[in-house]
PADOTI-129442 format. One line per field, with one value per residue: residue in three letters; residue number from 1; y, z, x of N, C-alpha, C in turn. Coordinates in steps of 0.001 Angstrom, whole numbers. Layout:
REM PADOTI-129442
residu = ALA,...
num = NUM,...
n.c2 = Y,...
n.c3 = Z,...
n.c1 = X,...
ca.c2 = Y,...
ca.c3 = Z,...
ca.c1 = X,...
c.c2 = Y,...
c.c3 = Z,...
c.c1 = X,...
REM end
This chain:
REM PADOTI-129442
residu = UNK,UNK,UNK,UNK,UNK,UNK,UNK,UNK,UNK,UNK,UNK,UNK,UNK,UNK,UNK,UNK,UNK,UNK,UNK,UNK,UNK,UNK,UNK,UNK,UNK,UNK,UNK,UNK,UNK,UNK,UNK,UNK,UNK,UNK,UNK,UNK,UNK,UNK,UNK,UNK,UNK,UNK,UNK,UNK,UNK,UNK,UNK,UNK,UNK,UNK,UNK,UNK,UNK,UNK,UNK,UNK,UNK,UNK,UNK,UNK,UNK,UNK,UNK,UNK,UNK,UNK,UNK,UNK,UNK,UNK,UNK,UNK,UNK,UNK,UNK,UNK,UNK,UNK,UNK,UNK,UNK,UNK,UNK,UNK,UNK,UNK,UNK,UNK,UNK,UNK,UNK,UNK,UNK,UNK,UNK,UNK,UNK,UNK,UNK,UNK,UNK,UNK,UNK,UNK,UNK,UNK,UNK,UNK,UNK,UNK,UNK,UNK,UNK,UNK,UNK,UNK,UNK,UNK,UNK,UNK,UNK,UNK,UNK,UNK,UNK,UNK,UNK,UNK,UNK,UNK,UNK,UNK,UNK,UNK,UNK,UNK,UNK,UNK,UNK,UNK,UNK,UNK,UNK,UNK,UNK,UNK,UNK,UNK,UNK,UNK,UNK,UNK,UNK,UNK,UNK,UNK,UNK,UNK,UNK,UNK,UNK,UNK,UNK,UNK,UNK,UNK,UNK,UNK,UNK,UNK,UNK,UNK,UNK,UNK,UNK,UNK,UNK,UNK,UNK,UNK,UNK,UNK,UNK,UNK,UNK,UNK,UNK,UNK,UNK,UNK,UNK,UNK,UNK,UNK,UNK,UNK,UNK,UNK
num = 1,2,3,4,5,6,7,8,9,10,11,12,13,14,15,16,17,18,19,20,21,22,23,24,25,26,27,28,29,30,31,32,33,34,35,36,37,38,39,40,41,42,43,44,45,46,47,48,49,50,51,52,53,54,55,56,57,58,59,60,61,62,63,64,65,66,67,68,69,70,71,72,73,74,75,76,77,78,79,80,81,82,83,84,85,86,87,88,89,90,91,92,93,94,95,96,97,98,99,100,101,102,103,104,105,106,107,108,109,110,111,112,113,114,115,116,117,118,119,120,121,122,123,124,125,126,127,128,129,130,131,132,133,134,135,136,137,138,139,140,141,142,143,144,145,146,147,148,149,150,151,152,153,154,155,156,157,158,159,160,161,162,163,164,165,166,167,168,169,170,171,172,173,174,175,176,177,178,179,180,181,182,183,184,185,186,187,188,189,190,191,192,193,194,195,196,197,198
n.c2 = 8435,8608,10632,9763,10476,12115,12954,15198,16505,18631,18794,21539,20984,18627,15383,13013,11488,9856,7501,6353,3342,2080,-1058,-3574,-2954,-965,2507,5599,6983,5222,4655,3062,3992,7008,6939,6628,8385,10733,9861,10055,12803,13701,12854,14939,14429,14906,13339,11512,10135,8089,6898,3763,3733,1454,1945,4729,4246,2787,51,-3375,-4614,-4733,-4103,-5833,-9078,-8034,-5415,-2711,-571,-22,456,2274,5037,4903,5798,8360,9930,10032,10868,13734,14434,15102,13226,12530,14570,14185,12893,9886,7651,6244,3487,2633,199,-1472,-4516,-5345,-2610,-3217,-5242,-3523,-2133,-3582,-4688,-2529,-1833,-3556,-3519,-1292,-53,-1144,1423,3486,1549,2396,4407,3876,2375,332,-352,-3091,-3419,-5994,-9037,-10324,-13156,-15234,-13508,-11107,-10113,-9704,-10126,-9725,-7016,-4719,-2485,-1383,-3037,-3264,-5638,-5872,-7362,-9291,-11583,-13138,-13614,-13876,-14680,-15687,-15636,-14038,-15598,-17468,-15555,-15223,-17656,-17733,-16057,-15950,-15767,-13311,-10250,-8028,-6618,-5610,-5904,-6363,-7751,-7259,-8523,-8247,-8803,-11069,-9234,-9635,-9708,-7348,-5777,-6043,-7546,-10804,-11975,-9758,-7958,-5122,-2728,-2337,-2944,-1097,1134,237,-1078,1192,2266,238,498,2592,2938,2818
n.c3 = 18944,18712,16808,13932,13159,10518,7461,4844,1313,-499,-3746,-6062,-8645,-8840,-9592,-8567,-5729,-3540,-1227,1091,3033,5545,6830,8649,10869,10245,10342,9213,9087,7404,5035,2986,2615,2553,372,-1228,-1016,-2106,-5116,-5811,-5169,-6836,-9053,-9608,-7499,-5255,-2027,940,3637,6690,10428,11398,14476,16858,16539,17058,19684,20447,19924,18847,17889,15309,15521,15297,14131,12432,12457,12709,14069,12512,9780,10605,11108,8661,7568,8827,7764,4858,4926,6199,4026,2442,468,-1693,-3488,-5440,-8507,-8552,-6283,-5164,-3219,-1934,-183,1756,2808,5533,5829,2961,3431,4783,2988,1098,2661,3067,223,-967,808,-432,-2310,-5427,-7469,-6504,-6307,-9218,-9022,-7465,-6857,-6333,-5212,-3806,-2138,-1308,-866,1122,1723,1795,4009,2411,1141,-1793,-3793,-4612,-5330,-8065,-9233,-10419,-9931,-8428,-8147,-6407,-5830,-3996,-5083,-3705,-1166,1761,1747,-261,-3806,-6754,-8536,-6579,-5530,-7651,-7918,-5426,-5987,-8032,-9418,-9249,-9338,-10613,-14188,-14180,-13999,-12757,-12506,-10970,-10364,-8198,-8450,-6655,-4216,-1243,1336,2627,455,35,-42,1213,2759,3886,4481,3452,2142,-1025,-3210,-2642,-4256,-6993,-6397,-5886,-8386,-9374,-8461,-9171,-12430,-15168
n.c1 = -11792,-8512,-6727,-4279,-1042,206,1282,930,1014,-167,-1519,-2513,-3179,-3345,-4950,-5392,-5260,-2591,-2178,-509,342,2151,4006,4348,6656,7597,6634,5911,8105,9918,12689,11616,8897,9235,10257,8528,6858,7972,8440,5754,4887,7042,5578,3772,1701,-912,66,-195,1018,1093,501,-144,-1875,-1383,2185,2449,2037,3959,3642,3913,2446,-502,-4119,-5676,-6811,-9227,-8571,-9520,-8957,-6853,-8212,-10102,-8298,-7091,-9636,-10005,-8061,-8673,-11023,-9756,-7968,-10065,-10912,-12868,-12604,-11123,-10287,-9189,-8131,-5828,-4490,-1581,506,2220,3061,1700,258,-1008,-2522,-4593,-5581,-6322,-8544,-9934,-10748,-12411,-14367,-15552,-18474,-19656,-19663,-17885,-15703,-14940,-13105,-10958,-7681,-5166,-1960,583,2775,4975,2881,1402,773,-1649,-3117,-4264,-6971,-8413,-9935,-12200,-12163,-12583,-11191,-8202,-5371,-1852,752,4259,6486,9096,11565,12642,10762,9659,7003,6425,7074,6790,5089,3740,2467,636,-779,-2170,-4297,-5707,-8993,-9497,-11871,-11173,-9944,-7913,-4765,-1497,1982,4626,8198,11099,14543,15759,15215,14105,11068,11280,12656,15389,18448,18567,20529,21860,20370,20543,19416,18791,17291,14981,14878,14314,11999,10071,9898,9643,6531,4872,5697,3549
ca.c2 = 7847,9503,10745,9671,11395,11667,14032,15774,17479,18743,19952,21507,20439,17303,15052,11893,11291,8808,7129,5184,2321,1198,-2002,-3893,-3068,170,3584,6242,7747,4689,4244,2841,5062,8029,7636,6413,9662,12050,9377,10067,13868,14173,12974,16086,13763,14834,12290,11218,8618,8030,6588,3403,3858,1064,2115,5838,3663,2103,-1526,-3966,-5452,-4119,-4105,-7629,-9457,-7172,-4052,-2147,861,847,703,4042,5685,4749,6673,9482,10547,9770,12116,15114,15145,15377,12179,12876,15668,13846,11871,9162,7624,5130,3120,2112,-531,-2465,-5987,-4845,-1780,-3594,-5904,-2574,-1512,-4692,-4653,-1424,-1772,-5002,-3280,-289,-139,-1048,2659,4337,1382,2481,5688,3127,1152,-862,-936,-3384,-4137,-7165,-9371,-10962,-14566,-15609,-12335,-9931,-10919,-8361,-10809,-8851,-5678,-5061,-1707,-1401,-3460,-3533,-6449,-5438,-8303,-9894,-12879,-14137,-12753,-14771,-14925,-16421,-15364,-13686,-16728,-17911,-14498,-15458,-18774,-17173,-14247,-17003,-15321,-11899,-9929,-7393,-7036,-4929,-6600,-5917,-7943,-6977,-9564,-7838,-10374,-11011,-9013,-10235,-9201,-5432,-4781,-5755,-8491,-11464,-11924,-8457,-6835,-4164,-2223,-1993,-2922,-158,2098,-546,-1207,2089,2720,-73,940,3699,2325,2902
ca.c3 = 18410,18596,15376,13646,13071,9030,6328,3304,307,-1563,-5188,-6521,-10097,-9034,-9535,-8263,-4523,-3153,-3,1361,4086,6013,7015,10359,11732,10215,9996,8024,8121,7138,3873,1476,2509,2319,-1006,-2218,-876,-2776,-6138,-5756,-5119,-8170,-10408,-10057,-7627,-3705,-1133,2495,4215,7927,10917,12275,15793,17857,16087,17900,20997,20517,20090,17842,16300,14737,16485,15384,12841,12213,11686,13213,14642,11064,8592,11250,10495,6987,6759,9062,6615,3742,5618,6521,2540,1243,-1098,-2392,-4447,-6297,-9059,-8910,-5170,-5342,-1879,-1824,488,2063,3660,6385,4825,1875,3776,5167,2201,1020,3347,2774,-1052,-793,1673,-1107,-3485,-6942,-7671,-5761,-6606,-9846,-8112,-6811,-7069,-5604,-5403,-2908,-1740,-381,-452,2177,1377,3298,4986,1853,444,-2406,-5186,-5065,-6033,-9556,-9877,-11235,-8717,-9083,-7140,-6836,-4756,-4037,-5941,-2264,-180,2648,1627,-1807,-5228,-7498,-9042,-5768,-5286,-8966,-7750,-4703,-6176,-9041,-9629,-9312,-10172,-11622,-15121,-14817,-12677,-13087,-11578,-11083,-9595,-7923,-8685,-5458,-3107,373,1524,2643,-344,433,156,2314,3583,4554,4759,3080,1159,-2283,-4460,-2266,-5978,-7665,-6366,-5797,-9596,-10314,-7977,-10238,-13600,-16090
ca.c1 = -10577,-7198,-6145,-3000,-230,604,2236,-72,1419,-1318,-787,-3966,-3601,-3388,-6206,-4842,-4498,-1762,-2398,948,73,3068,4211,3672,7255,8084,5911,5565,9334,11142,13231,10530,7696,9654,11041,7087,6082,8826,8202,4338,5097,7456,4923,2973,-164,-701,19,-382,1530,333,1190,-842,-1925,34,3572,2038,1690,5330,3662,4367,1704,-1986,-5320,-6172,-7466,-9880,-8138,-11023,-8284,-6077,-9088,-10625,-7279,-7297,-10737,-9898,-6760,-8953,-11353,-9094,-7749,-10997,-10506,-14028,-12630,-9944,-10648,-8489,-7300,-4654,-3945,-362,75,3465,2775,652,-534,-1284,-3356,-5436,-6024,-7915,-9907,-10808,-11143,-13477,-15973,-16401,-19488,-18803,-19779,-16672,-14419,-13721,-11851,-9432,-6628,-4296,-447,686,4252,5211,2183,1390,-278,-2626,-3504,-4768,-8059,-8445,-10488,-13500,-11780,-12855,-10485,-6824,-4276,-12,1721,5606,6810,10713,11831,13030,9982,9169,5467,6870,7485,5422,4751,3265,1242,-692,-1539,-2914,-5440,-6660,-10449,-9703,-12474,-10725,-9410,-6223,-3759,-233,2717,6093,9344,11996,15091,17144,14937,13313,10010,10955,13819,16481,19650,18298,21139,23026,19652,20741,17981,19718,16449,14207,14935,13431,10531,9372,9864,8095,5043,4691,5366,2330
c.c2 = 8862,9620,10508,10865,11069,13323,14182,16724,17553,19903,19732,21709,19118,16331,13463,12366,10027,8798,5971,4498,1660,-204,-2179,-2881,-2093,1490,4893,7383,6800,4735,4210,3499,6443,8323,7050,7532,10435,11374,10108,11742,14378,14123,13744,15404,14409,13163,12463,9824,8697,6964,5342,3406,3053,1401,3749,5696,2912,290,-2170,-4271,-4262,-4527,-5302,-7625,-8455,-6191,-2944,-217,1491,1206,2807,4772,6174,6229,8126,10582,10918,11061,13897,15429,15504,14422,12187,13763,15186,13033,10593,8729,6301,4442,2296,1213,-1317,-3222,-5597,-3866,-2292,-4794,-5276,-2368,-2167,-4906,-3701,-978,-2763,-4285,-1442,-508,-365,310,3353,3543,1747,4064,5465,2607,994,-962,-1819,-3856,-4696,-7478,-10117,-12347,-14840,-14809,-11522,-11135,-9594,-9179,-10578,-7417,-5740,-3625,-2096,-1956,-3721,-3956,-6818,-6783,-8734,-11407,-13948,-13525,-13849,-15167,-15735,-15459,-14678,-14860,-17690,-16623,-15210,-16435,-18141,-16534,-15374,-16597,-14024,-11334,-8537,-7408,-6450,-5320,-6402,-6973,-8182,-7965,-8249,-8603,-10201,-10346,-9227,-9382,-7272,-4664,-4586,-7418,-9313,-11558,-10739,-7946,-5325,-3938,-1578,-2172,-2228,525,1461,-1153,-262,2600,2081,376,1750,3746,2526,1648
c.c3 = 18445,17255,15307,13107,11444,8225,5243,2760,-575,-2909,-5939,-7594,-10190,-8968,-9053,-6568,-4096,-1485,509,2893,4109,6216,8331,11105,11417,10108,9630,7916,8187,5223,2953,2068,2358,709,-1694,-2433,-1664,-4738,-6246,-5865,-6460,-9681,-10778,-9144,-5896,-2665,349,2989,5941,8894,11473,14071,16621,17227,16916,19460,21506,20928,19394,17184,16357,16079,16249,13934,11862,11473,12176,12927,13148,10451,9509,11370,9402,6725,7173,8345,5466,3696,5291,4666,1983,-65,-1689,-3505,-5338,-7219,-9216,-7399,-5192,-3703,-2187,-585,949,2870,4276,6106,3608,2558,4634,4002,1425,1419,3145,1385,-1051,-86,605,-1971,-4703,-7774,-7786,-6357,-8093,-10148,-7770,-7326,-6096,-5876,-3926,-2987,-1033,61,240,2017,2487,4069,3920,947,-326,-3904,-5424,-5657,-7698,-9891,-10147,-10058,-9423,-8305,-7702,-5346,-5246,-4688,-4557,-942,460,2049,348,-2700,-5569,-8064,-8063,-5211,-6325,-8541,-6302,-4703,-7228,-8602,-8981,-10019,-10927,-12343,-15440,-13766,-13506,-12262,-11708,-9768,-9312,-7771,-7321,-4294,-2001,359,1561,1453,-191,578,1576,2969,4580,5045,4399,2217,-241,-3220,-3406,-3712,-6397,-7885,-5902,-7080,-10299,-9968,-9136,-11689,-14047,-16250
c.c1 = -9437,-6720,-4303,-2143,-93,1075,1543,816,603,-734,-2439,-3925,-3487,-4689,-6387,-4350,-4101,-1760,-1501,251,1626,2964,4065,4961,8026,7009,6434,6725,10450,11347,12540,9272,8098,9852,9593,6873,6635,8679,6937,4286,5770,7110,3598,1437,196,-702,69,-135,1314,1086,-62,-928,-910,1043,3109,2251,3454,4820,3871,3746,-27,-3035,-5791,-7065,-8533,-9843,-8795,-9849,-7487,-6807,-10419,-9639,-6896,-8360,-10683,-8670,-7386,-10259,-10759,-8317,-8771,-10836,-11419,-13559,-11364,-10677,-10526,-7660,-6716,-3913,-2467,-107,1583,2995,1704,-313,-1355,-3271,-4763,-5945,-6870,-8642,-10879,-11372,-12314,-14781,-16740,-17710,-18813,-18880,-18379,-15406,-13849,-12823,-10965,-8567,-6028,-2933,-123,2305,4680,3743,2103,664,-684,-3542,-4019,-5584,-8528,-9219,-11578,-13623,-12298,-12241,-9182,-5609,-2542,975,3047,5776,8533,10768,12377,11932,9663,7914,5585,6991,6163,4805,3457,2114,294,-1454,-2866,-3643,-5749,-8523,-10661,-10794,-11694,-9687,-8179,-5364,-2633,995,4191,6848,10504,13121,15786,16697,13997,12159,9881,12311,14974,17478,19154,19201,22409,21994,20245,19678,18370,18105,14890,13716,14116,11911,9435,9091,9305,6438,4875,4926,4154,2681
REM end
């Protein structure tokens, strides 16, 4: 496999590692993964935001349904930090990312998962199947997101197994954060501050 390209800031009192998953149609130095990474960094935890392979390749879309090439990316990052030695690994997740990272939470042991969690931004309906998770998940979604509302995420995850779910509305912003109609990325701030919210 060709290894991805990605960015580690390790802080060794940190005991918490943050693992940022891009989106289908941006990687890992746009706008809202940048400012996850310097949020995630300023609260004293190491992180690693990564690049999926086709966006390496300059293609547009994922390896397929599957995932096969992101979720062996996923592990080779998860790999090269040594996430074994953290206590606490937190997959951060935007649309596409988000929808890696369920996959890859779902196929853990119930042992390991409760090491995990789950922030996901911009869920994707339809596409993230994350109701077998039984660690700590925090869906920050737009009040105008293509995929729907938060309102329309809840109905969609109905028999979650796990008991700490969290879910934050962003009022006024579209799937990636931003003024549907200027596309301007004015509520980016916002929903990086809620990711991170206690």
């Amino acid at each position: 496999m060709i290894q991805p390209n990605f960015k580690f800031f390790f802080n060794n009192k940190s005991e918490t590692l943050d693992v940022i998953l891009h989106g289908g149609s941006q990687g890992m130095d746009s706008s809202l993964i940048n400012k996850l990474v310097e949020k995630s960094k300023s609260l004293g935890n190491s992180v690693v935001a990564f690049n999926f392979l086709y966006i390496e390749r300059g293609e547009e879309n994922s390896s397929g349904p599957e995932l096969i090439e992101e979720l062996d990316a996923l592990q080779f990052v998860m790999d090269y930090c040594r996430s074994g030695d953290f206590k606490h690994i937190r997959l951060i997740g935007k649309s596409l990312g988000g929808v890696v990272a369920a996959s890859y939470l779902t196929k853990l042991t119930p042992e390991n998962m409760s090491r995990f969690s789950a922030i996901i931004l911009g869920y994707d309906i339809g596409y993230i199947d994350i109701k077998s998770f039984t660690g700590k998940i925090k869906i920050v979604q737009g009040s105008k997101d293509k995929f729907g509302d938060i309102e329309v995420v809840k109905s969609d995850i109905k028999g979650l197994a796990s008991k700490e779910i969290a879910y934050v509305s962003i009022e006024g912003a579209d799937h990636s954060y931003r003024v549907p109609e200027t596309k301007d990325p004015i509520y980016e701030d916002d929903a990086v501050n809620a990711a991170f919210e206690i």
